[in-house]
C-alpha positions, -999 to 999 in steps of 0.1 A, spaced: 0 0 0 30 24 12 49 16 -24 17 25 -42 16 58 -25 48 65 -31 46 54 -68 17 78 -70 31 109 -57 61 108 -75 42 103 -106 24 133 -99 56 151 -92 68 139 -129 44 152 -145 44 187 -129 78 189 -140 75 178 -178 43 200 -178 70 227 -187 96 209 -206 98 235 -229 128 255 -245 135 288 -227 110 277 -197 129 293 -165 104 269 -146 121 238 -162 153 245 -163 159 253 -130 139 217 -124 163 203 -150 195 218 -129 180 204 -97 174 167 -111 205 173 -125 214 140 -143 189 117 -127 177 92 -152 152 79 -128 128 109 -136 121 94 -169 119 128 -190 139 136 -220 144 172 -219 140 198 -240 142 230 -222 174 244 -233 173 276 -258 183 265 -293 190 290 -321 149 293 -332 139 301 -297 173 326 -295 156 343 -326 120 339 -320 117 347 -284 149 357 -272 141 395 -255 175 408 -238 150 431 -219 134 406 -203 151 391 -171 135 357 -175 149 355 -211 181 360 -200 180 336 -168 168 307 -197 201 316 -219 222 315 -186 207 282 -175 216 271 -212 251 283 -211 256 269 -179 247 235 -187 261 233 -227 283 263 -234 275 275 -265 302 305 -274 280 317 -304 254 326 -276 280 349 -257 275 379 -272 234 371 -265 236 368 -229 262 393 -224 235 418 -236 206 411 -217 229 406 -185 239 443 -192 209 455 -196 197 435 -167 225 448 -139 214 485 -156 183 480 -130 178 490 -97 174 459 -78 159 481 -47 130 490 -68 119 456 -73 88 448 -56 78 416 -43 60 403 -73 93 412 -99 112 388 -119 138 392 -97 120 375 -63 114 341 -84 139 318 -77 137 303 -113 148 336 -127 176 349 -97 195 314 -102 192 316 -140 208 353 -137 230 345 -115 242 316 -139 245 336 -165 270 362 -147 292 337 -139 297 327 -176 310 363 -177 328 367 -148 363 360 -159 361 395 -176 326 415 -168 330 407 -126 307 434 -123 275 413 -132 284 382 -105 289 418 -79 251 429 -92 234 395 -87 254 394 -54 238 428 -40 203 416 -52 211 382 -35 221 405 1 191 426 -5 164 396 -10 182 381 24 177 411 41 144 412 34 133 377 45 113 379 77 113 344 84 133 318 74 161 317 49 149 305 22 177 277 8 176 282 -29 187 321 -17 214 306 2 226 284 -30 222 315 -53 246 333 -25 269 304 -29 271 311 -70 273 346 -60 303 335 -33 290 357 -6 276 349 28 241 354 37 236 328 64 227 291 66 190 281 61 180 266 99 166 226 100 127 229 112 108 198 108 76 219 110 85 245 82 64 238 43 72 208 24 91 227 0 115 248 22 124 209 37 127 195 1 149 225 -7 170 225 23 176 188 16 188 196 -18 211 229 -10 226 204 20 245 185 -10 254 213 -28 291 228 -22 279 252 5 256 233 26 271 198 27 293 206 55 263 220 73 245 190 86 254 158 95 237 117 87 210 117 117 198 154 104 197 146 67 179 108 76 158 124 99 148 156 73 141 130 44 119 108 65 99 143 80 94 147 37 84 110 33 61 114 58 41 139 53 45 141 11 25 109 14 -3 127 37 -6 163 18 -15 168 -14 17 172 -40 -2 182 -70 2 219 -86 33 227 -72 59 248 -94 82 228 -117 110 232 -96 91 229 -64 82 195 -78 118 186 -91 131 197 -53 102 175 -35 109 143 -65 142 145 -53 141 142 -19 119 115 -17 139 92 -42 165 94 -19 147 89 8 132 60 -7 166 46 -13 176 52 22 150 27 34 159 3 12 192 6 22 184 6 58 159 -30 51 190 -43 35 217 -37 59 206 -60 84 221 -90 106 197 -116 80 216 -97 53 252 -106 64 235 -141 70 225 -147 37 260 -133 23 282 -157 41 258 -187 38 273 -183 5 303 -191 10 307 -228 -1 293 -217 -32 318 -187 -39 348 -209 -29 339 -227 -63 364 -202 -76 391 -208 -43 425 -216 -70 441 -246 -64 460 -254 -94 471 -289 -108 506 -298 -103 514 -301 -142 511 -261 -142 542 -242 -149 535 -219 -118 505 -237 -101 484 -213 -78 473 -226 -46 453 -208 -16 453 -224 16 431 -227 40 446 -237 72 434 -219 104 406 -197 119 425 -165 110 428 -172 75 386 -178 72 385 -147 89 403 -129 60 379 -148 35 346 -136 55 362 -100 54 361 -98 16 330 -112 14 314 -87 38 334 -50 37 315 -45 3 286 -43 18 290 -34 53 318 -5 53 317 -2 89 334 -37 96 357 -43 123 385 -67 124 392 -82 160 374 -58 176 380 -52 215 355 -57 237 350 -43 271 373 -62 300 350 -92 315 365 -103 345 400 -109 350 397 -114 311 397 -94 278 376 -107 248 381 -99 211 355 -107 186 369 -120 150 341 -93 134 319 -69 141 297 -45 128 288 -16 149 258 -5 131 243 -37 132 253 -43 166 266 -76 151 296 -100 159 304 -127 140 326 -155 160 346 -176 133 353 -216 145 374 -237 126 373 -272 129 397 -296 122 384 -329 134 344 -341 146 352 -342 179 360 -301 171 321 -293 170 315 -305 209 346 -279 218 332 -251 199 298 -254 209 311 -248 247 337 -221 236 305 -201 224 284 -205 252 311 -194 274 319 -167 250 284 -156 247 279 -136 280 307 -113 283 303 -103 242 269 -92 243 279 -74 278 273 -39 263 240 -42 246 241 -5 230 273 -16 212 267 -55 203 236 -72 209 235 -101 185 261 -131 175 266 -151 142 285 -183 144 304 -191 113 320 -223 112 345 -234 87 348 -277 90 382 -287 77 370 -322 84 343 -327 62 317 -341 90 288 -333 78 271 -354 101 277 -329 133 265 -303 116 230 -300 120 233 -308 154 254 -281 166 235 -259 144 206 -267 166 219 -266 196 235 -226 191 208 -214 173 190 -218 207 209 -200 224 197 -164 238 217 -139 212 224 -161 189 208 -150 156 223 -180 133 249 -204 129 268 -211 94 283 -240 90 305 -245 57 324 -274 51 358 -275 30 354 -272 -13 367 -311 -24 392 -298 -46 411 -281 -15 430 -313 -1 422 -328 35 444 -314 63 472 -348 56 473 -343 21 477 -302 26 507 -310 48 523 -338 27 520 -310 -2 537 -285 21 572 -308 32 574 -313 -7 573 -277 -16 599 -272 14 619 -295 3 621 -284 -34 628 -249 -21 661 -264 -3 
């Protein structure tokens, strides 16, 4: 029900913004430069001025005219356009921005960024335009008697002055939280917030986009809102995936990705062979399999003192509040020994809840006893904290522990 909610608004959102996918729109350009590159979106755009809107519609008097060239310049330089856009910026900084009342061109955000683009393609020798947009920028700022709004704050940012930093409030519009989120990954803002405000922003947009109504909103208001709640969307995912069943299902892969484990013939030239002889060396295998996906993992992580002891876990991943205990066992009578290593193992790792609460058992049988494996399986699995128990057995073209060691003396000797 939630997905089809989601599907819906966003839909809605799309279609707001390809309402004005058309050349020279201010409305969808500055939704284009927002999506930015986003495929996801779905809309093949056509808003960029071409040379039959340049001399059809083109009017270097008029400040949204100019803002669509600099939007087009910005994203596709185009040098036979220059001399264009450096005539309606003129004419444009020729104003007095003072005299703009609130319903100008100069208080929609759509035409301000579009301006301010446009300076910048001049700035390397007409500064004086980027310093125009700049005092405009200061003025609008000034005159704000709430909050900031962010797409000023990113228009100061292309202006490179300082007007202040947009303020989180979960209770402001939908669109000032959609914007904020987007001006937080822009150059200025991303050092302006950190992961628990951004999650916590783009589930307050999740929230309550799916409880207002996100029809007839501007193009770029849409874009902004579309935005946000794709990421969002992929931030849940993300979260449902990182999970302690997650790391389970990667590792009970294991038998089946050491189908690729090199262990050469001896006719080779240069035969490569990986062994596989001890705890620490499964460790390193479960390590590759895992840091892809879990960034966070720890190797031998301490653990708080227990005792007159100190305990290390083989893995662990903090933001799972996971450890994973690696056995290795080289003989049957091995499972009986591991299964009361564990349970005296278990207390004093899942001491400090708010740091690890959960254990997987991965055991790596050297031996081939398959017939002890379901029973200790069983028998941790029922333990409190315990959240599963892998057990793998070794690939039959790795040799048994005898054959491994006859196959190291020969290699010694050959090397004397």
């Amino acid at each position: 029900m939630k997905d089809h909610l989601i599907a819906n608004v966003l839909e809605r959102l799309r279609s707001d913004i390809a309402a004005v996918n058309i050349g020279g729109n201010v409305e969808g350009l500055l939704a284009r430069h927002v999506v930015g590159s986003d495929q996801r979106v779905q809309i093949r755009w056509g808003v960029d001025c071409d040379d039959v809107w340049l001399q059809r519609s083109y009017d270097p008097s008029s400040l949204p005219s100019v803002a669509a060239l600099g939007y087009t310049l910005a994203f596709s330089p185009q040098p036979r356009y220059a001399a264009s856009l450096e005539e309606g910026i003129q004419r444009a900084t020729a104003r007095d921005p003072s005299m703009a009342g609130h319903g100008a061109a100069l208080h929609d955000p759509a035409v301000l960024i579009g301006l301010v683009l446009a300076a910048r393609e001049l700035r390397s020798t007409k500064p004086q335009y980027l310093a125009w947009c700049g005092q405009v920028v200061r003025g609008l700022a000034q005159g704000a008697s709430t909050r900031l709004d962010p797409l000023l704050a990113y228009a100061a940012s292309l202006c490179e002055i300082d007007v202040g930093r947009p303020q989180f409030d979960p209770l402001a519009p939908l669109n000032y939280c959609a914007a904020l989120d987007w001006w937080w990954d822009q150059g200025a803002g991303r050092e302006t917030s950190g992961p628990e405000q951004r999650q916590a922003l783009r589930a307050t947009v999740l929230e309550r986009a799916l409880a207002e109504v996100t029809g007839s909103r501007s193009a770029h208001q849409a874009a902004l809102l579309w935005r946000t709640l794709r990421v969002a969307i992929s931030e849940e995912a993300g979260t449902l995936l990182q999970s302690s069943s997650t790391a389970a299902r990667l590792l009970d892969q294991f038998e089946s990705c050491l189908r690729r484990w090199r262990w050469d013939a001896a006719d080779l030239r240069v035969p490569v062979r990986w062994l596989i002889r001890s705890e620490r060396e499964v460790q390193d295998i479960l390590w590759v399999i895992l840091r892809s996906t879990f960034p966070d993992l720890e190797d031998e992580d301490t653990l708080p003192k227990f005792g007159h002891s100190t305990y290390r876990a083989d893995l662990g991943i903090p933001s799972l509040g996971l450890l994973i205990e690696v056995k290795f066992a080289r003989a049957a009578a091995d499972f009986k020994t591991i299964e009361k290593e564990v349970l005296e193992d278990i207390v004093p790792y899942l001491r400090s809840p708010e740091r690890y609460n959960e254990v997987l058992v991965f055991i790596y049988d050297d031996s081939c006893s398959v017939q002890e494996h379901e029973t200790t399986r069983q028998a941790l699995r029922s333990v409190k904290g315990i959240v599963d128990v892998i057990v793998v057995s070794r690939p039959s073209h790795l040799p048994s522990s005898g054959d491994r060691q006859s196959w190291e003396q020969a290699m010694s000797a050959t090397k004397r």
